[in-house]
N, C-alpha and C positions, 0 to 999 in steps of 0.2 A: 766866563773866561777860563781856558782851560789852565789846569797848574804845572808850574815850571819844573824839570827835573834839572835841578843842577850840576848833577852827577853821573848824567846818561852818558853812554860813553867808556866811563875810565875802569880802568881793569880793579881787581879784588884788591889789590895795592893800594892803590890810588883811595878805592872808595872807604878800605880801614881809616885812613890817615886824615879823608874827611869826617870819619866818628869820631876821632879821638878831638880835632881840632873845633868842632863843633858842642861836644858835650865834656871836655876837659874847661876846668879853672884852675885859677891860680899859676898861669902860666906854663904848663904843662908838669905839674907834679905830682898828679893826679890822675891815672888814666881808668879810661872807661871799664867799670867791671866787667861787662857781656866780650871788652875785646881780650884783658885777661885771661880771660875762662878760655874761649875757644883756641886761645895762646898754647896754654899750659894742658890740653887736653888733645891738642895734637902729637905735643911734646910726648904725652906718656904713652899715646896712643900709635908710636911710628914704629914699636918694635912687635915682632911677634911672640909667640910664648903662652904658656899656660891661660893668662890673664885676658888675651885680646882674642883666642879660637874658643874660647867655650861661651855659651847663650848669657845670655843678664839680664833676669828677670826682677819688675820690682816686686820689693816687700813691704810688708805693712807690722807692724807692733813690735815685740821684743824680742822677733826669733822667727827662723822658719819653719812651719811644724810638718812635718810629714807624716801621714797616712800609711805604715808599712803594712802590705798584705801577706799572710803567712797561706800557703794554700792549704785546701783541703785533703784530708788525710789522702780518702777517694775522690775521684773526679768524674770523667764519663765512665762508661762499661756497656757494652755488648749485653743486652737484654729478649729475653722472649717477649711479644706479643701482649702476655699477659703481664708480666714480672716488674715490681718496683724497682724503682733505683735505691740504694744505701745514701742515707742523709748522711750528708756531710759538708760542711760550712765552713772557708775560711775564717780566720781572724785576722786582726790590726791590733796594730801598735801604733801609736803615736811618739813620735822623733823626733826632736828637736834640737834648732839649729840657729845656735843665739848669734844677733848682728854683733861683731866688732867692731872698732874704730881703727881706724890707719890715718895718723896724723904727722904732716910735716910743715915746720917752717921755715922761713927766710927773714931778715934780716938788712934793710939797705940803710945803710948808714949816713948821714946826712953830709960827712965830707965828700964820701962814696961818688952821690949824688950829683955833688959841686965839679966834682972832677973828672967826674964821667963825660962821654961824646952830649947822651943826653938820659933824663931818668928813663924813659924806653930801653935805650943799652942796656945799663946798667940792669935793671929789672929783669930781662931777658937772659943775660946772663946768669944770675943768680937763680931762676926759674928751672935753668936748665939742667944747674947740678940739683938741682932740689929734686924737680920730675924726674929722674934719672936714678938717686937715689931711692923716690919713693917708689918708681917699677920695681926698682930690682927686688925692694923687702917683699911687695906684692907677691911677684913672681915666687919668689922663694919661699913665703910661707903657703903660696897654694902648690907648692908639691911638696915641701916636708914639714908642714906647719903642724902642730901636734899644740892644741889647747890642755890636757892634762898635764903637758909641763910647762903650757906657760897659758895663763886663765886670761890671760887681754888679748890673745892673738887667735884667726883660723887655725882651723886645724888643715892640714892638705889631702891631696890624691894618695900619696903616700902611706897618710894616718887613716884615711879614710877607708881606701880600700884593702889596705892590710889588713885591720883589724877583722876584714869578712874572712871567715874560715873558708879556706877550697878557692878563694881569690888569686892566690898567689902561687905560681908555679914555679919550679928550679929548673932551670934551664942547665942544671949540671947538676953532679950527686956531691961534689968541691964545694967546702964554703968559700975558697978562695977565686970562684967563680973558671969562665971557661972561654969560648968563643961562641957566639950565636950557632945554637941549633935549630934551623928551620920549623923542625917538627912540634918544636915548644913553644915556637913564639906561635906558632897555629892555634897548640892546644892552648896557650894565654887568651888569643883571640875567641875561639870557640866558646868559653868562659862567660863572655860577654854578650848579657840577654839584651836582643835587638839588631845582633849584628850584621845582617843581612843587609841593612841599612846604612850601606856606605856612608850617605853622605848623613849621615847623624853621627859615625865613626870619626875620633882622633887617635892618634898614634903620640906619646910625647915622649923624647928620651934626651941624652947629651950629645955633643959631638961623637963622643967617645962610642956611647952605643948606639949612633949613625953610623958609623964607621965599621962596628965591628956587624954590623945588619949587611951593609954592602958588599964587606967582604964576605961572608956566608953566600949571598945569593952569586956573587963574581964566581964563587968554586964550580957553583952550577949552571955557569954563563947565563944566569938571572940578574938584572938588576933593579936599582931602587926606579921606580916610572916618576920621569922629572917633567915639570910642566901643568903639575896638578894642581888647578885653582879653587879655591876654597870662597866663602864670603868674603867682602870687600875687599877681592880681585890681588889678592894674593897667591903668587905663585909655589910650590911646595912639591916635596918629591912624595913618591906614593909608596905603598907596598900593600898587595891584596886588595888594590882601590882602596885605603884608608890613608887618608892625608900624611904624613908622618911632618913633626913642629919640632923644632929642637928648643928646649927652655933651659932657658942660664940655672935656672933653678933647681935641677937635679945633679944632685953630687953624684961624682966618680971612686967616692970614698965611702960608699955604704957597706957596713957590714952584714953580712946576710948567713940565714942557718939557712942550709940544704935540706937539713931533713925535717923541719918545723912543717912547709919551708915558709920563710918569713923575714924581712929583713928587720934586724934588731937593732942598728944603729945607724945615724945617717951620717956619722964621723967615725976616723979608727980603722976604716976596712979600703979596699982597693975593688971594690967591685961598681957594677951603675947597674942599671934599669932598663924597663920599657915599658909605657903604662900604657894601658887600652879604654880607649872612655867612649861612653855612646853620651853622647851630649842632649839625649833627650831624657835622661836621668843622672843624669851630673851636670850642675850650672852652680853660678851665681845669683845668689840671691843679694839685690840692691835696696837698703834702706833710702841710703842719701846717695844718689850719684858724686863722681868726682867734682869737688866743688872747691873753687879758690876765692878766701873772702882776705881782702884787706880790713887791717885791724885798726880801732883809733887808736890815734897815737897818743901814748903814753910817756915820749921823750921827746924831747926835742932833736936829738942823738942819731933815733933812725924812723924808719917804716918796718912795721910789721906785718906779714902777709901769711896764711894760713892755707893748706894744700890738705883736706880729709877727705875720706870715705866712710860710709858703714855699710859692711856689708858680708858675707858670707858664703864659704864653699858646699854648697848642697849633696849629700851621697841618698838623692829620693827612693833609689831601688839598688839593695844589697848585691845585685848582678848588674848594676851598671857597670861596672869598671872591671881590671883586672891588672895584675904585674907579672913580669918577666924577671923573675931577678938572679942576682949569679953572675950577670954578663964581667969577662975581665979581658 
């Protein structure tokens, strides 16, 4: 006897509302964890930004460790017939790059509940200022997240690649910064080992230094190439074939030394950015994916529901990245 589908037929609607009504008790005050999850992971997953264009790789143990290679003094050379080459051997360094945690919670309270359309509303709603808040701190500590001043959080693109000597270029000789100079945001790019490789290339800045990129290339009746789609069919404007992402997460407010050149503050100043990433040495490292667990309850008063990560921003190779900074 063949077996019945009794949900052949109805659309992704329909057949959620069959999980829930099928594996909920208690009248429906209780919903399916697996529908949860994929709820609240679209929720943080709809915006783009630092957090959703770069790779996420998992990780395993207390940190991700990297292999840096230093090269060799000598490398090839043009030899006679007979003639040895000069030994010469890079080294490594081992890097390390400890998992964080990114915790948030919610709160539905048991009048909440009573009064709500139904606990799905209610949940949903509270889900959404939650996911919303927990992208935003995401986003924002992977571009100016700095762990040496603060030991529970990532460190970002910002900390990351700044700290490399010759990473960072001044797009003006003004700390108070300038207008985009074509020839600098080049030489930023050129900076960046692998670059050839378009499509392993991001581009990330603000409004602010979209804006002033466009109008740089308008002077030269160049502009930004729109239409540029990236993974999971995202549309994005380009420059140089490099996708360019604007992230909520880079201040307008950075203060930068010109002749370091370096930026020294990411509050206090009137300047922004433009960070150059090859994403096949800059990623995420994932201990625990995004994961929503409901909590037992501990009151009668409400539900507790739990929104973490562990996970971490990787800088694998010291010429992955590079900054533009100065821009005003």
């Amino acid at each position: 006897m063949s077996e019945i589908n009794w949900v052949a037929g109805t659309d992704a609607g329909q057949r959620e509302g069959f999980e829930r009504s099928l594996n909920v008790t208690a009248a429906g005050t209780v919903l399916l964890q697996t529908t949860i999850s994929k709820v609240v992971q679209m929720l943080v997953d709809r915006q783009l930004g630092i957090q959703n264009t770069l790779p996420v790789k998992p990780g395993s143990g207390d940190a991700f460790y990297s292999q840096r290679r230093t090269a060799a003094t000598t490398g090839a050379a043009w030899v006679d017939d007979d003639e040895e080459p000069a030994d010469s051997e890079g080294t490594y360094t081992q890097v390390s790059f400890t998992y964080r945690t990114l915790l948030g919670r919610i709160k539905v309270t048991r009048k909440l509940i009573r009064t709500g359309r139904s606990y799905g509303d209610v949940l949903a709603t509270e889900l959404i200022g939650k996911s919303d808040d927990f992208a935003n701190q995401l986003e924002s500590a992977s571009a100016i997240g700095d762990n040496a001043a603060n030991a529970k959080q990532i460190s970002g693109l910002l900390t990351l690649i700044g700290a490399v000597s010759g990473q960072t270029v001044a797009n003006t000789s003004s700390n108070t910064g300038d207008d985009v100079f074509l020839d600098k945001a080049d030489e930023a790019i050129s900076k960046v080992k692998g670059r050839a490789n378009k499509a392993a290339m991001r581009m990330y800045g603000s409004d602010k230094s979209q804006r002033l990129l466009n109008n740089a290339l308008q002077a030269q009746q160049r502009f930004l190439t729109e239409g540029f789609e990236i993974e999971g069919g995202f549309v994005v404007a380009s420059y140089q074939g490099i996708p360019f992402i604007i992230s909520t997460g880079i201040p307008d407010v950075l203060v930068f030394n010109a002749t370091a050149p370096k930026i020294t503050a990411f509050t206090g100043g009137a300047t922004s950015c433009l960070i150059f990433v090859n994403t096949m040495y800059i990623f995420y490292s994932e201990l625990t994916p995004m994961t929503v667990m409901p909590l037992a309850k501990g009151s009668s008063q409400y539900d507790e529901i739990d929104l973490y990560t562990d996970s971490v921003l990787v800088l694998d190779n010291t010429l992955g990245g590079s900054i533009l900074g100065g821009l005003a």
